[in-house]
C-alpha positions in Angstrom: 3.0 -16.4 7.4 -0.1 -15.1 8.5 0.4 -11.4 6.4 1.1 -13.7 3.6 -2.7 -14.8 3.5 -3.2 -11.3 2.4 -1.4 -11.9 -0.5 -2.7 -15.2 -1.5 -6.6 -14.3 -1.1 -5.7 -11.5 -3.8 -4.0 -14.4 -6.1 -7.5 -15.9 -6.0 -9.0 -13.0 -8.7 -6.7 -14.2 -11.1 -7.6 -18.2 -11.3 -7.8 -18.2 -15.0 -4.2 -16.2 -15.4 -2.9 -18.3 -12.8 -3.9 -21.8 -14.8 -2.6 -20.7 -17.9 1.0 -19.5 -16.3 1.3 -23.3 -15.2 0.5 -24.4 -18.8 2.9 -22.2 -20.3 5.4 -23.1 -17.6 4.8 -26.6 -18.5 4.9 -26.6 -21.7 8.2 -24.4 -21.8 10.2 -27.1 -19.4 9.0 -29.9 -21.8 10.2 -28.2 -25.2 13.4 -27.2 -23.3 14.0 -31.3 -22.4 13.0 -31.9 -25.7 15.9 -30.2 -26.6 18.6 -31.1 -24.7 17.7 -34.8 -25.0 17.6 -34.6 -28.8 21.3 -34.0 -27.9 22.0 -37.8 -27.7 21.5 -38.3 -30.8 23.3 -35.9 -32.0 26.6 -37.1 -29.8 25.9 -40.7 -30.9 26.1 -39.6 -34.7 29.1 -37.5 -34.7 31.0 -40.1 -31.9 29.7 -42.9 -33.8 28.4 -45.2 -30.9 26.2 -47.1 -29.9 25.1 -46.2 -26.1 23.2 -49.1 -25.5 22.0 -52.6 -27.2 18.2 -51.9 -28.4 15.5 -53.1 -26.7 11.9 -53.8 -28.2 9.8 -50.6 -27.3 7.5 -51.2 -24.3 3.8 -49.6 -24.5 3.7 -46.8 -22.8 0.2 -47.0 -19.7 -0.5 -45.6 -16.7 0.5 -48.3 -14.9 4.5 -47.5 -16.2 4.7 -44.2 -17.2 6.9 -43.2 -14.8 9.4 -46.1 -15.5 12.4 -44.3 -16.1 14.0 -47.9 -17.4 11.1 -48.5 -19.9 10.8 -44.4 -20.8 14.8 -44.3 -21.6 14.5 -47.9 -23.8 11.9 -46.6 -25.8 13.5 -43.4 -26.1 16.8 -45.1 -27.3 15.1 -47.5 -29.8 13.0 -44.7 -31.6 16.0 -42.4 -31.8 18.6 -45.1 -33.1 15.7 -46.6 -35.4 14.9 -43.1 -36.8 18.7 -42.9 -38.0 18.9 -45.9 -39.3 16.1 -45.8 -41.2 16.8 -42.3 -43.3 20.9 -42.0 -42.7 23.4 -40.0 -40.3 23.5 -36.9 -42.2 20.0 -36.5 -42.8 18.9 -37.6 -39.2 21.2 -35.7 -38.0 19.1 -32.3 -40.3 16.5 -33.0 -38.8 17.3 -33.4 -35.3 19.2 -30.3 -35.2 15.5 -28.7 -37.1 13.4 -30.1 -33.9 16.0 -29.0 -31.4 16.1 -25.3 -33.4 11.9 -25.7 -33.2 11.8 -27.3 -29.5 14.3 -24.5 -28.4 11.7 -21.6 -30.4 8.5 -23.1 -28.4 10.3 -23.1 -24.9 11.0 -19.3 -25.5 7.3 -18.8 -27.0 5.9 -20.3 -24.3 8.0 -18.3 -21.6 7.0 -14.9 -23.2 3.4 -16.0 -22.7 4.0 -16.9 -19.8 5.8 -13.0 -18.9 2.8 -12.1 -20.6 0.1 -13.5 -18.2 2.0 -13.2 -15.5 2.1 -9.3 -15.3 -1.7 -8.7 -14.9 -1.5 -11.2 -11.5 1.9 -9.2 -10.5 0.7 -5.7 -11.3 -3.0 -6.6 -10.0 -2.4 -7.5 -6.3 -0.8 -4.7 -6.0 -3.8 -2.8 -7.6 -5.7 -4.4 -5.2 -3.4 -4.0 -2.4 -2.5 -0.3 -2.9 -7.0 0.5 -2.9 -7.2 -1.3 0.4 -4.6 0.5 2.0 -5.6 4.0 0.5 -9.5 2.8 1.6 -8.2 1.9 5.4 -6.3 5.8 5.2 -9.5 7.0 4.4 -11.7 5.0 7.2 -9.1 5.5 10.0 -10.1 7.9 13.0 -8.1 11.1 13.2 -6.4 9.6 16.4 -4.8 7.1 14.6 -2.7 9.9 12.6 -2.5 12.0 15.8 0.1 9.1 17.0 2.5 8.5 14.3 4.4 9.9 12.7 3.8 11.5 8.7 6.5 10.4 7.7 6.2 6.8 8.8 3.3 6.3 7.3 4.1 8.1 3.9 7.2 4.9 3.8 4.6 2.9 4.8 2.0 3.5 1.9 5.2 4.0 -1.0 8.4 2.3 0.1 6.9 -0.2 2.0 4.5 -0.9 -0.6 7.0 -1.0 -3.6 9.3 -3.3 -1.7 6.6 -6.1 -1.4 6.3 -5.4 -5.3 9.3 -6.3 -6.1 10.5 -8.5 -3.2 7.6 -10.6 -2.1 5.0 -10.8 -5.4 7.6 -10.8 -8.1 9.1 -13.5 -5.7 5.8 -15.2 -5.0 5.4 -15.4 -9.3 9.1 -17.0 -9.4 8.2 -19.6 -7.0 5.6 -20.6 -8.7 7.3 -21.3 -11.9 10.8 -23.0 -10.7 9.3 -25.3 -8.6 7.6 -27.1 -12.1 11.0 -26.6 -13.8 12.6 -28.5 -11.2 10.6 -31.5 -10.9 10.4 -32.0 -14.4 14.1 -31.3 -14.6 15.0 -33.8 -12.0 12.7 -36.1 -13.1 14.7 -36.4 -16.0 17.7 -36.6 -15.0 16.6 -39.7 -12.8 15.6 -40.9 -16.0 19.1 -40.7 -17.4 20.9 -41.8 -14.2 19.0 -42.7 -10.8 22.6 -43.2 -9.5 24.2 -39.7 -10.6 21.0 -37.9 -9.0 20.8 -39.5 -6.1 24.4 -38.5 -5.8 24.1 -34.6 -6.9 21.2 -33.9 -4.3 22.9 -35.8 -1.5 25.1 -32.6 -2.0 22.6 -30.4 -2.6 20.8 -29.8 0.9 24.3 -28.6 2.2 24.2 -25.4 0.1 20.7 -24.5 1.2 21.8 -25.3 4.7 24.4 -23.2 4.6 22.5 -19.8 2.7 19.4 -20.7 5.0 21.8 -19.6 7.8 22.6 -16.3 6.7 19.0 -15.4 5.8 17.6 -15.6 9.2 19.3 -12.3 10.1 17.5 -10.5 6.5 14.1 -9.7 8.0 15.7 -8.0 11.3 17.7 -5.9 9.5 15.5 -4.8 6.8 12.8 -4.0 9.5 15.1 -1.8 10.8 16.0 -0.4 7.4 12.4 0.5 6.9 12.1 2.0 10.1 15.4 4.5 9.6 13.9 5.6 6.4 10.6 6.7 7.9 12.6 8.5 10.7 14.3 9.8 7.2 11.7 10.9 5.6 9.7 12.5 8.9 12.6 14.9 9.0 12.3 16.0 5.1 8.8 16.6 5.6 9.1 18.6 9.0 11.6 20.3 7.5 9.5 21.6 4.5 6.8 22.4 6.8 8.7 24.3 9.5 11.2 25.8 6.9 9.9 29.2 7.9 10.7 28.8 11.6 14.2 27.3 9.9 15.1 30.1 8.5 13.6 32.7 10.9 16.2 31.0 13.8 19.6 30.2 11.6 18.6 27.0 12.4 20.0 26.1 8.8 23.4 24.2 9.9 21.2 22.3 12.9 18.7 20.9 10.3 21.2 19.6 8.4 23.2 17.9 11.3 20.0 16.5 12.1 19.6 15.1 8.8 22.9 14.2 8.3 22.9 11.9 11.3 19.8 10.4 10.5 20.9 9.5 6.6 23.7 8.1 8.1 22.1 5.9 10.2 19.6 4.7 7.0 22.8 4.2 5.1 24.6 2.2 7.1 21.6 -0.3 8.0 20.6 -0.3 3.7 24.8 -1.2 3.4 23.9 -4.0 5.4 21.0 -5.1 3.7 22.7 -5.0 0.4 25.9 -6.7 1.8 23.6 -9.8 2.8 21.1 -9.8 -0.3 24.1 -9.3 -2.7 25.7 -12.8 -0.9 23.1 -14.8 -2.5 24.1 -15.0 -6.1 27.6 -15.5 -5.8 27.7 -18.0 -3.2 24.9 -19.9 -4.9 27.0 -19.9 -7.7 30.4 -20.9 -6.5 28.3 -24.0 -4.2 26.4 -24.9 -7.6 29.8 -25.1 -9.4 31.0 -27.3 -6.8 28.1 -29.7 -6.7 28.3 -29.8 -10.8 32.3 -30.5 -10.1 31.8 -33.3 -8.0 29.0 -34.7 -10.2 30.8 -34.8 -13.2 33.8 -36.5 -11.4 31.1 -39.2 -10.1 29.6 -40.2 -13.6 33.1 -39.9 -15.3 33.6 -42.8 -12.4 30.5 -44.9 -13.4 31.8 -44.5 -17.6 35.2 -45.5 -16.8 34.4 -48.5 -14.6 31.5 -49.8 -17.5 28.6 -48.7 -15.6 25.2 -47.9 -17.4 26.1 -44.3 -18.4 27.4 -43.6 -21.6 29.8 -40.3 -22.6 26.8 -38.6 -24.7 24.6 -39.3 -21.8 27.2 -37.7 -19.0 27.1 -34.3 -21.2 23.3 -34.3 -21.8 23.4 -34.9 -18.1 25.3 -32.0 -17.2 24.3 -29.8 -19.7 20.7 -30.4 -18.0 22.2 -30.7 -14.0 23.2 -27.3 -14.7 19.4 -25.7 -16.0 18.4 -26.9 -12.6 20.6 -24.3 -10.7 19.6 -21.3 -12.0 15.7 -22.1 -10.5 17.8 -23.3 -6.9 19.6 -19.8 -7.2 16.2 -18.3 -8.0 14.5 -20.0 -5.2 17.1 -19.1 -3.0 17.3 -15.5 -4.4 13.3 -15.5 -3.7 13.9 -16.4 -0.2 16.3 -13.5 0.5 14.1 -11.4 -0.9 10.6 -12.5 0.7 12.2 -12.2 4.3 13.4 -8.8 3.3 10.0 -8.0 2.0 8.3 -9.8 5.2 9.5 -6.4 7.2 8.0 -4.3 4.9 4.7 -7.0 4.4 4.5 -6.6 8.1 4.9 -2.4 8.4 1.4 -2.4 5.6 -0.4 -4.9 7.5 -0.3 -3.2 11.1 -2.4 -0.1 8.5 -4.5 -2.8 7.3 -5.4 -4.1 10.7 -5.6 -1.6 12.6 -8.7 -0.9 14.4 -11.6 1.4 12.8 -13.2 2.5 16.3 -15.6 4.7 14.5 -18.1 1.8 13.4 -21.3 2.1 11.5 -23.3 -0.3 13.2 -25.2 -3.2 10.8 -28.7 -2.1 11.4 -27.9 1.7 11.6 -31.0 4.2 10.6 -30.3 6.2 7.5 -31.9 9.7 7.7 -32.0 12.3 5.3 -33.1 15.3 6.7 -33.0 17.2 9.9 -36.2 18.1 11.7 -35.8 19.6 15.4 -32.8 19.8 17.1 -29.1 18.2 18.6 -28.7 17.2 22.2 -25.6 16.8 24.1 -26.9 14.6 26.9 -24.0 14.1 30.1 -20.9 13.6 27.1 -17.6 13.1 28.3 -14.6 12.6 26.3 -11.2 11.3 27.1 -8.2 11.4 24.7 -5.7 9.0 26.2 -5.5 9.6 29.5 -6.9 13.4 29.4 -10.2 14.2 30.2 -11.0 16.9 27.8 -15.0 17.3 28.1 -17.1 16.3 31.5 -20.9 15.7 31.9 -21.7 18.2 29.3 -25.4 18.5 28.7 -26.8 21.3 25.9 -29.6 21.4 23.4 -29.6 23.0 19.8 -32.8 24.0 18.2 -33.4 23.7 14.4 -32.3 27.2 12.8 -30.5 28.7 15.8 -27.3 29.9 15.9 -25.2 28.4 18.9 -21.2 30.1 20.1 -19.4 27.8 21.9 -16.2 30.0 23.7 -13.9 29.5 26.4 -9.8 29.6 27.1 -7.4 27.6 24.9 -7.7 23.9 26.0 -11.6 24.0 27.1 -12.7 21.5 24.7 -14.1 23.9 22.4 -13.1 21.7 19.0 -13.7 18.3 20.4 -17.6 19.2 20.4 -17.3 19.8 16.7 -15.4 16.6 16.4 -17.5 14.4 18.3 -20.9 16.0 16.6 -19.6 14.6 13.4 -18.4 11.7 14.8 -14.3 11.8 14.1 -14.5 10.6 17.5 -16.7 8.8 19.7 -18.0 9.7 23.2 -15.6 8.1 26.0 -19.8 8.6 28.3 -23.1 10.0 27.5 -25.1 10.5 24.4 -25.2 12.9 21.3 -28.7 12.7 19.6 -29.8 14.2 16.5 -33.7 14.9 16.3 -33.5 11.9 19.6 -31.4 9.4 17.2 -28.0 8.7 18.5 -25.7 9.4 16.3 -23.7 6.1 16.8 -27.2 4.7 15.7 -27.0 6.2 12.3 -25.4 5.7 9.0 -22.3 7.4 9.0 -23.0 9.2 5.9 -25.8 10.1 6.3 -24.9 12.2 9.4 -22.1 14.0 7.9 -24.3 14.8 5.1 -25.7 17.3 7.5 -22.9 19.1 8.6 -21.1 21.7 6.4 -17.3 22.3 8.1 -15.2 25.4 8.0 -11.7 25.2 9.6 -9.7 27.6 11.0 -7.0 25.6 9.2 -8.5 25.7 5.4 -7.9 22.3 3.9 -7.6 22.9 0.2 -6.4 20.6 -2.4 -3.8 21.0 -5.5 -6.6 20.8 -8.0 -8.4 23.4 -9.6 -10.5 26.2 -7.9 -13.8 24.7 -8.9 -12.7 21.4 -8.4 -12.0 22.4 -4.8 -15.4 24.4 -4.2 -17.0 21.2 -5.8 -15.1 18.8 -3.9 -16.9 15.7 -3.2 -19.2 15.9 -5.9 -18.6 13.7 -9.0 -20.9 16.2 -11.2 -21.1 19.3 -10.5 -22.6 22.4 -12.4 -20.4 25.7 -13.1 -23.1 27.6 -12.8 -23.6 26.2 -9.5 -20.1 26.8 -8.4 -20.0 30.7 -9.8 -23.3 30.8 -7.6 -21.7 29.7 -4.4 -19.1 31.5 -5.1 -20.4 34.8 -5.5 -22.1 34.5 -2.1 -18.9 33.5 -0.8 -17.5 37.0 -1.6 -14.5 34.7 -3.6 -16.0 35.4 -7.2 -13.9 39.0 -7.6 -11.0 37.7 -6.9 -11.4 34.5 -8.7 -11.8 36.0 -12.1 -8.4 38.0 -11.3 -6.9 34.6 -11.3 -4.9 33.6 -14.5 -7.0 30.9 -15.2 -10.3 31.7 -13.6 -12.0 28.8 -12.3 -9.5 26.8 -14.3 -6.8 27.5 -12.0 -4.5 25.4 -9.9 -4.4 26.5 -6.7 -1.1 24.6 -5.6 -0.6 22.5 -2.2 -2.9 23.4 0.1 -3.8 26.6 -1.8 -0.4 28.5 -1.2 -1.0 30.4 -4.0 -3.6 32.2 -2.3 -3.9 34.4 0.8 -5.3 33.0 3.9 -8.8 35.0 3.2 -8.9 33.8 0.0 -8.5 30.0 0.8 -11.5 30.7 3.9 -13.4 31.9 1.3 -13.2 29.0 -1.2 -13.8 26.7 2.1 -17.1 28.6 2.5 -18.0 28.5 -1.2 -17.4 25.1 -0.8 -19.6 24.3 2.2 -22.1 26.5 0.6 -22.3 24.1 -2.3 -23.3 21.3 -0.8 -25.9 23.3 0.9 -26.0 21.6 4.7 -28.8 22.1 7.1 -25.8 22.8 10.0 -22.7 24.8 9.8 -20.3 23.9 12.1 -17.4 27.1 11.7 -14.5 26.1 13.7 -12.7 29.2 15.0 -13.6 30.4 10.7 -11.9 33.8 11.1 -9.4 33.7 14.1 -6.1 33.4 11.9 -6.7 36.1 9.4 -6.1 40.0 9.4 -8.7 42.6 9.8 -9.6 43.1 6.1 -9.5 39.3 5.5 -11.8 38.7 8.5 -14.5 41.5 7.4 -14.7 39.5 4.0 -15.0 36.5 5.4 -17.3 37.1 8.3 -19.6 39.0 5.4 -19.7 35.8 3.4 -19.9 33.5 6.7 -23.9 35.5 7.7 -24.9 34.7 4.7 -24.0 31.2 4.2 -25.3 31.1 7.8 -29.0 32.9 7.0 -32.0 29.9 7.8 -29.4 27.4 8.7 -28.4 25.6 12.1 -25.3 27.1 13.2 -22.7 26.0 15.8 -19.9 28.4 15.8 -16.6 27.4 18.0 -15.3 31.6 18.6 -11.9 33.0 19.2 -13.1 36.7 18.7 -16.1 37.1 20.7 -17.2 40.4 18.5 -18.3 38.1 15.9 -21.4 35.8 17.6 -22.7 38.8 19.7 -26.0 38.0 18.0 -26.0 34.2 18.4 -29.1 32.8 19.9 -27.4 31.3 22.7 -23.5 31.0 23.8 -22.1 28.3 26.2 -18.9 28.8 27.4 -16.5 26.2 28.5 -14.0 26.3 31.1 -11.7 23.3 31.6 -14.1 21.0 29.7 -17.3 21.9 31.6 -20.1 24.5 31.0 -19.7 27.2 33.6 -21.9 29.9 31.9 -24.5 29.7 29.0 -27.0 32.5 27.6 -27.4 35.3 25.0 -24.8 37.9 24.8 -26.4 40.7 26.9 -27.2 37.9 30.2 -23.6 36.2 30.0 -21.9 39.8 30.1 -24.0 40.6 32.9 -23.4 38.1 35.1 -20.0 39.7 35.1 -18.2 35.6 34.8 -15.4 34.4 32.4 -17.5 35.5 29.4 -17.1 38.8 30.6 -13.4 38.2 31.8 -12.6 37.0 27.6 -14.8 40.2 26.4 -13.1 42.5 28.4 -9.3 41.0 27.8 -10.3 41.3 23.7 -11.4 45.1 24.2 -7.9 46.0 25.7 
């Protein structure tokens, strides 16, 4: 019930919609009693009796209007007066005139109803789907490095389109046939106290009875959800590792895999269906029985000279009968809101889960950077490992800083924790003596320009990539950055020029090529620190000598921190600290590290074989 809050604090934007929904659900029950109680009447004129003796009508007041006795006197005297008065055959025109109107504002008043409806239904889930794509955004990295893809891909589109349909279009409904039934049973205790008192003695049994099975629903659809994230996980592995695929004849294996795990997600959704499906018939068939045994009761209390009258029985049943539809509905909407419950509960462990990276309330915004980053006794654990220890460096304002060492040595996680993706498990990283936890998020990574080994580009355009993050952006500006990029050339060979799509993740480009946008793209927002990560390690010689070109300039009066694979390419750095097994076991210029005849010297010489 808790998740459910969710739901209802988004309801609360739409006050206004929501009021006019219960008018026009009011007002459409009304004019649809109107009409069947107009009925009478009707069966009174063409049977040609008299279903009760007249009484003098009673003023209606607040301290009786929910007489039925008095309500159905006066109801019977106006009627029965009304045909007296102008004839059978012409009350009997204009009765069937108000019923035809009566029945024409019930069906207006649904539509608008429909119609105001939609922009509650449709905006929740507006508002639901920007909170969870805002929380995607916000999490740390290490909330993605723990799940699965393809979890939380069914999380943020299955999920989310089965609380559409099953718990806010249910939600809507249960709003609405509520009112219909209260004012439908209402009446009919009007008509006959007895009957209804009756009809719902019999009533609670069939609720009983499809309560039951609903309790297993939510079980099983949560474990529906969770077989089609496991389905999904393996189509996207498998797109991503088709290469490998291929390379091994893995082929037939891939699709056993798949094959198992469909299964699996079929046989759980056979049993969801089986359940859901159960609703509408056996609501139905219980529904005819309790309209069964109700008829058999009042043709009892006709036949034995009780109060109820022949044209009163049908009006009665014709109405008994509009009130199962909403029961079915209600009960459809509670089928549907436990299977929707699973899913509710799969968005909300997203929504909840914990930020970790926190910009504190009173955090300093700072705009530019003066003197220089300090790593002051950092350590860093990722789960259990330890992956930097006691690490202590400084880097001045307009230096270029290598950081190298073996696979493993924590080489990345510096990068990471300067711009905050993660937090320090110990110690202290200051910029210009500021912590960084101190400041506004945004403001520190407004001073970091990133280039990844692994270039992350986006289907969009070329210039909309080098200008990502910028809502206006100049094409001059772009060519510019571009050009010292070294991508213009081969830009302008594209089809489209700067207009081009680029496809997922750039695939229509070579590895060079996408490094090179990357750079372009940190040179456009023009950072006072470049932080390279490993920039040139995963391309070919020609590639590299491109990219390393375009990488010195973008690097000329700038803060550099450069995380290096091959070591021929920060030579010249102002300083290099090399890390061994999360700790600094050597740190200087090129010339004293090789000297000193240590690791760096062990790397340099391994690369020159």
């Amino acid at each position: 019930m808790t998740n459910f809050k969710r739901i209802l604090r988004y309801l609360g934007f739409y006050k206004s919609n929501i009021i006019l929904v219960f008018l026009f659900i009011i007002l459409s029950v009304v004019f649809s009693l109107f009409s069947f109680a107009f009925f009478i009447p009707v069966f009174e004129i063409l049977f040609k009796t008299k279903t009760v003796e007249l009484i003098a009508p009673t003023p209606i007041s607040w301290n009786n209007i929910f007489n039925s006795q008095i309500l159905k006197d006066n109801f019977y005297y106006y009627s029965n007066s009304f045909i007296d008065n102008v004839g059978p055959q012409q009350a009997l025109f204009y009765i069937i005139l108000f019923i035809t109107l009566s029945f024409f504002l019930k069906n207006l008043f649904r539509y608008l109803e429909s119609f105001f409806t939609a922009p509650i239904r449709n905006g929740v889930m507006l508002r639901m789907r920007n909170e969870l794509y805002n929380k995607i955004l916000i999490l740390p990295l290490s909330f993605y490095s723990e799940r699965k893809k393809g979890d939380l891909i069914t999380r943020l589109t299955s999920d989310v389109q089965e609380v559409e349909l099953s718990v806010v279009g249910s939600l809507v409904m249960l709003i609405r046939e509520p009112i219909t039934l209260i004012l439908y049973v209402a009446t009919l205790i009007i008509l006959s106290p007895k009957m209804t008192l009756f009809s719902f003695i019999l009533l609670p049994f069939s609720g009983f009875i499809i309560g039951k099975i609903s309790r297993s629903l939510k079980r099983t659809a949560h474990s529906g959800q969770a077989h089609l994230s496991n389905l999904i996980s393996t189509i996207e592995e498998s797109i991503d590792g088709l290469r490998i695929i291929k390379a091994f004849n893995a082929i037939d294996h891939a699709q056993t895999n798949f094959e198992k795990e469909n299964q699996r997600y079929t046989k759980f959704m056979n049993k969801i269906y089986r359940i859901r499906h159960l609703a509408t018939p056996l609501s139905e068939f219980l529904g005819v029985c309790v309209v069964a045994l109700a008829i058999w009761f009042g043709g009892r209390l006709i036949l034995n000279g009780g109060s109820l009258s022949a044209p009163e029985l049908i009006v009665y049943i014709v109405i008994f009968s509009q009130i199962l539809p909403p029961i079915k509905n209600v009960t459809q909407s509670y089928y549907d809101i436990k299977k929707g419950a699973a899913s509710l509960d799969r968005i909300d462990s997203i929504l909840k889960a914990e930020e970790v990276i926190v910009e504190k309330d009173n955090a300093i915004s700072k705009s530019s950077f003066d003197e220089k980053i300090q790593f002051i006794d950092v350590s860093f654990k990722y789960e259990e490992a330890l992956i930097l220890k006691h690490i202590s460096f400084t880097i001045e304002k307009g230096k270029k800083v290598a950081i190298v060492g073996p696979s493993g040595a924590g080489k990345s996680s510096i990068i990471n924790l300067m711009s905050r993706f993660y937090d320090c498990t110990s110690g202290v990283i200051c910029v210009d003596n500021i912590p960084i936890p101190d400041l506004k998020i945004n403001d520190l990574r407004d001073f970091f320009g990133l280039v990844n080994q692994d270039t992350i580009l986006f289907n969009d355009t070329v210039a909309g990539n080098i200008a990502f993050g910028f809502d206006n952006y100049n094409i001059n500006d772009i060519i510019k950055a571009a050009k010292v990029a070294n991508a213009h050339d081969f830009i302008m060979e594209l089809p489209q020029g700067y207009d081009t799509i680029i496809g997922d993740r750039g695939t229509k480009l070579s590895g060079g090529q996408r490094q090179r946008l990357s750079i372009a793209r940190a040179l456009l927002k023009n950072p006072p620190i470049l932080l390279l990560d490993e920039a040139t390690s995963s391309l070919d010689t020609e590639s590299e000598k491109a990219v390393q070109e375009a990488l010195e300039l973008l690097m000329q009066s700038r803060t550099s921190i450069i995380v290096a694979h091959r070591l021929s390419t920060i030579t010249n750095c102002d300083k290099i600290i090399v890390l061994d097994k999360g700790e600094i076991v050597e740190e200087g210029t090129h010339e004293e590290l090789y000297s000193q005849n240590g690791l760096y010297k062990k790397l340099c010489d391994m690369q020159t074989i």
